[in-house]
C-alpha positions as CSV (number, residue, x, y, z in Angstrom):
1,X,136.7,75.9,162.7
2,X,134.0,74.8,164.5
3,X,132.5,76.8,167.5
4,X,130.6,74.9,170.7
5,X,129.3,77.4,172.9
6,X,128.6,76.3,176.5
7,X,131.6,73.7,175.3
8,X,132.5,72.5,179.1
9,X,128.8,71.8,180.2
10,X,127.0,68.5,180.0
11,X,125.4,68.8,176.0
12,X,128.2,71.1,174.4
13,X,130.7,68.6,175.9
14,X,128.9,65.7,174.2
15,X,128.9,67.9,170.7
16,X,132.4,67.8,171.4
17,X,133.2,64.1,172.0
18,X,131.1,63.7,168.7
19,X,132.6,65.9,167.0
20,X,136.0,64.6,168.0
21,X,134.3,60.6,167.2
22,X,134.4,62.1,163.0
23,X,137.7,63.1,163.6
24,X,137.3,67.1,163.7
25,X,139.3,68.3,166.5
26,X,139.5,72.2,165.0
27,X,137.1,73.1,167.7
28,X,137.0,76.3,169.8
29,X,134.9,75.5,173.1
30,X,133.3,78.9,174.2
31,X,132.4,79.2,177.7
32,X,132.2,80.7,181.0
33,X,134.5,79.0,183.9
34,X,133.6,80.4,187.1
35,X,132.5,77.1,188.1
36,X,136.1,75.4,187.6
37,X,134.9,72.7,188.0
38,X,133.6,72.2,184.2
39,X,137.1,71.9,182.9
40,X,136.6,68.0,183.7
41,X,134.3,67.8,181.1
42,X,137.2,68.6,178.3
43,X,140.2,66.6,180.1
44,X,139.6,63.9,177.3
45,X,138.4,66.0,174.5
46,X,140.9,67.0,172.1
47,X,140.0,71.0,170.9
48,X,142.0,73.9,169.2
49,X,141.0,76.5,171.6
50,X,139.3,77.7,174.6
51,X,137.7,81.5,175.1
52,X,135.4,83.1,177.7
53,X,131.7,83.9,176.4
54,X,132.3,87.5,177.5
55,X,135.7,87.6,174.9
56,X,134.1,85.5,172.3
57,X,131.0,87.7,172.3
58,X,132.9,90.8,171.8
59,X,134.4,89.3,169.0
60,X,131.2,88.4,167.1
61,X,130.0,92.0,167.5
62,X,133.0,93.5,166.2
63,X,132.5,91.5,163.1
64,X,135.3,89.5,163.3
65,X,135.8,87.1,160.8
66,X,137.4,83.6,162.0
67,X,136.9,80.9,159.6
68,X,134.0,79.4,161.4
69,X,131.7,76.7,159.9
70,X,129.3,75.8,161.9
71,X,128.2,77.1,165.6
72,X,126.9,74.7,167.9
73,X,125.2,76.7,170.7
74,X,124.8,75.1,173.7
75,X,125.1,78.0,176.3
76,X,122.7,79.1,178.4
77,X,121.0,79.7,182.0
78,X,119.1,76.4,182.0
79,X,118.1,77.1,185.7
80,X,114.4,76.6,185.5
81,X,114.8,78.1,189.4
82,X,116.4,81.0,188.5
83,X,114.3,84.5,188.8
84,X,116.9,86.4,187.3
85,X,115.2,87.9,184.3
86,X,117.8,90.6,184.2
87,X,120.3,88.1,184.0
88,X,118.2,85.2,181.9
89,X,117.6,87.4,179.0
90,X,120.9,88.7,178.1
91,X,122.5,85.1,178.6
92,X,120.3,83.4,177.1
93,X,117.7,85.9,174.7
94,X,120.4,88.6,173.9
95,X,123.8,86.5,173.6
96,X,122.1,84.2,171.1
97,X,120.7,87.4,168.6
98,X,124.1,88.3,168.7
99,X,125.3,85.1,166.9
100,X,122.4,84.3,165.3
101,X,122.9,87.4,163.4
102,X,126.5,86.8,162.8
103,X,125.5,83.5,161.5
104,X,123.1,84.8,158.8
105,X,125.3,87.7,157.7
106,X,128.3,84.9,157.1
107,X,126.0,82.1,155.6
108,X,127.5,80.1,158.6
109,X,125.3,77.2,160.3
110,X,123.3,78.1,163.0
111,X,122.6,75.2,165.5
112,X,121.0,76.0,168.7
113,X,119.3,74.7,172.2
114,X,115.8,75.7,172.8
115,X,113.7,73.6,175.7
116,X,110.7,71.7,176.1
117,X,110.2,74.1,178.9
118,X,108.5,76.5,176.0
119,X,105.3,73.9,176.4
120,X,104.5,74.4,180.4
121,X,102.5,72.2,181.6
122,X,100.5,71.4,178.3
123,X,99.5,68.4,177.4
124,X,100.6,68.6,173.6
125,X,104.3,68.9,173.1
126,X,104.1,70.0,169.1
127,X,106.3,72.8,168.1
128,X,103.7,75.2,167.3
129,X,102.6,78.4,169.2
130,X,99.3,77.5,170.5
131,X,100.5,75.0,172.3
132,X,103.6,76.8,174.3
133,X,102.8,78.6,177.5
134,X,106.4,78.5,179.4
135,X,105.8,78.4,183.0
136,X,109.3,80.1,184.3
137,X,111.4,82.7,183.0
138,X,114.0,80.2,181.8
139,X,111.1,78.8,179.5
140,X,110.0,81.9,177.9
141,X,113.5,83.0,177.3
142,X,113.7,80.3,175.4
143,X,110.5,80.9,173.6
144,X,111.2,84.4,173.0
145,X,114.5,83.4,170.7
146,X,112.2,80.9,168.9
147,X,109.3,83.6,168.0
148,X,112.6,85.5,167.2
149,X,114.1,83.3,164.7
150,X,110.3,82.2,163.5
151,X,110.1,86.1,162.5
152,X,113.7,86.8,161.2
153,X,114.8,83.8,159.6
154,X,116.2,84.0,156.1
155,X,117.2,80.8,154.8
156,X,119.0,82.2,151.7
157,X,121.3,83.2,154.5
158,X,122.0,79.8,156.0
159,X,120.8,77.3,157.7
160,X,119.4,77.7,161.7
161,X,118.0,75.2,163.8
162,X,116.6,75.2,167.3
163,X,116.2,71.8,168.9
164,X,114.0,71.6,172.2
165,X,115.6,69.3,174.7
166,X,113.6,67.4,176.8
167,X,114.9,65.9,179.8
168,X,118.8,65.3,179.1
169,X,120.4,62.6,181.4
170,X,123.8,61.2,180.7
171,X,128.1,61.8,181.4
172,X,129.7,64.7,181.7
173,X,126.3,66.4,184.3
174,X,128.2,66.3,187.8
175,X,129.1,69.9,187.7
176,X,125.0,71.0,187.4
177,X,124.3,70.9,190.9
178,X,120.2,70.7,191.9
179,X,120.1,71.2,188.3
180,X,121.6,67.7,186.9
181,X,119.3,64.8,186.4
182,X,117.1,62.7,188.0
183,X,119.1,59.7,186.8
184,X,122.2,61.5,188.6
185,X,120.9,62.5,191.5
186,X,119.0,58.9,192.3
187,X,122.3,57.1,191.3
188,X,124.7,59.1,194.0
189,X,121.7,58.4,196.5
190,X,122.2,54.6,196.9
191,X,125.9,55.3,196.4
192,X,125.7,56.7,199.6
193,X,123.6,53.7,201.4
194,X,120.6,55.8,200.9
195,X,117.4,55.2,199.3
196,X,116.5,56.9,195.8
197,X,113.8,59.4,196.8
198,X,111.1,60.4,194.1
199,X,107.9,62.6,194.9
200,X,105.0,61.3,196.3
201,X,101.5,61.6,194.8
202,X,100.9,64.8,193.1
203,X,98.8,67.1,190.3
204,X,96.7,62.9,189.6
205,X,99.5,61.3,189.1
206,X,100.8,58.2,191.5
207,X,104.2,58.2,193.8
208,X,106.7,57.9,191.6
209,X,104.2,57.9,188.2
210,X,104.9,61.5,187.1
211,X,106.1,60.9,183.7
212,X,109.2,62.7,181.7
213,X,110.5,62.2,178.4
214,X,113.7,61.0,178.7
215,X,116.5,61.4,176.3
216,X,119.9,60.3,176.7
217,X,122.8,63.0,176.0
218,X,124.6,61.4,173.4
219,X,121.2,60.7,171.5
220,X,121.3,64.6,171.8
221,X,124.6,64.9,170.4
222,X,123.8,62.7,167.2
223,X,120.6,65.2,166.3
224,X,123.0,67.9,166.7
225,X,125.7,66.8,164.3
226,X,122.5,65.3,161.9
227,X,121.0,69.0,161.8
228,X,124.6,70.5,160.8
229,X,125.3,67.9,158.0
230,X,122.2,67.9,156.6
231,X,122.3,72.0,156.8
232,X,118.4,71.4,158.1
233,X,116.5,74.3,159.4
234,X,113.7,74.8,161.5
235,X,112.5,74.5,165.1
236,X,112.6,70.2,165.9
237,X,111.3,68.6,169.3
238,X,114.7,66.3,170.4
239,X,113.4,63.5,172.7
240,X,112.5,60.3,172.0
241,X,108.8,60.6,171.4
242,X,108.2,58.4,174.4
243,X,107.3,59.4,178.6
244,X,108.2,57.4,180.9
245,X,107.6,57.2,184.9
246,X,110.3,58.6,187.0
247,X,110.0,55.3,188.9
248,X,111.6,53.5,186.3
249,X,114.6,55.7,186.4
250,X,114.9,54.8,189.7
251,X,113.9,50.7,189.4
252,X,116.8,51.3,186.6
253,X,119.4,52.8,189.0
254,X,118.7,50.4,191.9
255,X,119.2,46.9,189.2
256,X,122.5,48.6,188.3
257,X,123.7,49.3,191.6
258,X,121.9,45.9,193.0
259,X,120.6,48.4,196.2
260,X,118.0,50.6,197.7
261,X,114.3,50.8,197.5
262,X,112.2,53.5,196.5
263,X,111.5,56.0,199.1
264,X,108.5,58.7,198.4
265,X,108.6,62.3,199.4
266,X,105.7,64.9,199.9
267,X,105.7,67.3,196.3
268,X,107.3,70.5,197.4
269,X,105.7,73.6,197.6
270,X,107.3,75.7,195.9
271,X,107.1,73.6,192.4
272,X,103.3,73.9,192.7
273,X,102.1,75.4,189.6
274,X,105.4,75.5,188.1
275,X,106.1,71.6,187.2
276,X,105.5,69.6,184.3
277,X,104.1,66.3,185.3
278,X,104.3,65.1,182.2
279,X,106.0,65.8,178.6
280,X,106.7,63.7,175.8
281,X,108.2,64.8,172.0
282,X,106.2,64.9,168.9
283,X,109.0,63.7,167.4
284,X,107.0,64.2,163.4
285,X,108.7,67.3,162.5
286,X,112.5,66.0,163.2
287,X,111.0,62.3,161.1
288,X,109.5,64.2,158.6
289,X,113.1,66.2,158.0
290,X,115.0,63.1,157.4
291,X,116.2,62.2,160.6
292,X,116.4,58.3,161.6
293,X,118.5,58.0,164.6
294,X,117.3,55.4,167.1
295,X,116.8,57.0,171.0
296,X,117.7,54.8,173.9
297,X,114.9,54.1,176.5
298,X,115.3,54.6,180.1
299,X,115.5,50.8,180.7
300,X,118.9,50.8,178.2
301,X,119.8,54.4,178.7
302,X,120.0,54.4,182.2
303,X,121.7,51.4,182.6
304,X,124.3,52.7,180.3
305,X,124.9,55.6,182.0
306,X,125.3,53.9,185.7
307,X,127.8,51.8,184.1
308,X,129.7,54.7,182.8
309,X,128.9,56.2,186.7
310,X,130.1,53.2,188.8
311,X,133.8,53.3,186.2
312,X,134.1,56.6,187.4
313,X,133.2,56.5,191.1
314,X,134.9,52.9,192.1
């Protein structure tokens, strides 16, 4: 059995969908539904099971054995607005000992999501400690579970992986709210006769010129499945190793929907000092461990995804 926690959001719903494209469909999706509106994410996926995160947990920490062969983590707080840390640490710091530990007592796979939000607002996006300095609690919750599994992890006891997303755009995001992407967000703009709206001058970088790294979800997928055949471990940057302006997201979105022109806002104040104007992978460590996937740019990425939008919205 395989095990995707955070199995209805945007990334563990991709695992799935992969999963399900090599034919495994013996897949328990672990999650928590208080936003019902998740369960869209699944409608086409074909699983074995379904459990709350709260049930599942309880599980794991009574020892329970269930057959599992691999554990694709994927859920977590991944509000970088949330000043929870109560609430940020045991979902996304506590929650993942627990089945880390499970993991390495059973010699199961560990697979799980870390965040480019460990780096801050460096400048170098290498996965080494001198240059992480996480600028919101979400970020150093993330961090913390890294320096955790830097300290702890015994390979003898089976593979783990952590794999720092950078910005993740693609299907399955709609549920995410203020949190989905900017590739989203611009896209349902000009659906609605508006223009796509992008921040203005800011921190020496143009309108429209602060720069992200970009990676399409079901590039994200691929790694995922990559790291869990190749029973790879370590701590791997997963963007493309490219950055690229936010205005081409949105010169992307307005060819696809054949609308709108860009429209600049003032930067808000409350992201002052806690925004990354720019990040882009060091993508060595994941080359150096085998990997060769391609990674689509925003020019084909983008386009893909308004396709997949505008089929869904018509």
């Amino acid at each position: 059995m395989i095990v995707v926690t955070g199995g209805a959001g945007m990334i563990g719903s991709n695992v799935v969908q992969a999963l399900n494209a090599e034919g495994r469909s013996d897949i328990l999706v672990v999650d928590e539904l208080t936003d019902g509106t998740k369960f869209a994410n699944l409608v086409d996926a074909a699983i074995a099971d379904y459990q709350d995160m709260d049930d599942f947990l309880a599980r794991i920490l009574a020892d329970e054995d269930m057959g599992i062969d691999v554990i694709f983590h994927q859920g977590a707080c991944s509000a970088t607005t949330e000043w929870n840390g109560r609430y940020v640490m045991r979902v996304n710091y506590e929650y993942s000992k627990a089945l880390y530990h499970y993991c390495q007592k059973r010699g199961i796979p560990f697979v799980y999501a870390s965040s480019a939000a460990v780096y801050g607002g460096g400048s170098v996006f290498r996965e080494e400690e001198a240059f992480e300095a996480p600028l919101n609690v979400y970020g150093w919750s993330k961090k913390l579970f890294d320096d955790y599994v830097r300290r702890t992890h015994d390979p003898a006891k089976g593979p783990v992986a952590g794999l720092r997303y950078f910005n993740v755009y693609g299907p399955r995001e709609g549920h995410k709210g203020t949190m989905a992407s900017v590739a989203f967000h611009l896209f349902n703009q000009v659906k609605r006769g508006e223009n796509p709206k992008l921040f203005g001058a800011w921190d020496g970088w143009g309108p429209g010129q602060q720069s992200r790294d970009f990676v399409h979800v079901a590039d994200v997928a691929a790694v995922n499945l990559w790291i869990w055949h190749t029973r790879s471990s370590g701590i791997f940057n997963c963007g493309t190793g490219r950055s690229q302006p936010f205005r081409t997201v949105a010169e992307t979105v307005i060819a696809g929907l054949g609308k709108g022109a860009i429209e600049y806002v003032d930067f808000p104040d409350h992201l002052k000092g806690r925004y990354q104007s720019f990040t882009q992978a060091d993508m060595s460590r994941l080359r150096a461990a085998g990997y060769n996937g391609g990674f689509r740019d925003v020019e084909t990425g983008v386009r893909d995804y308004v396709e997949w939008l505008i089929a869904r919205s018509s």
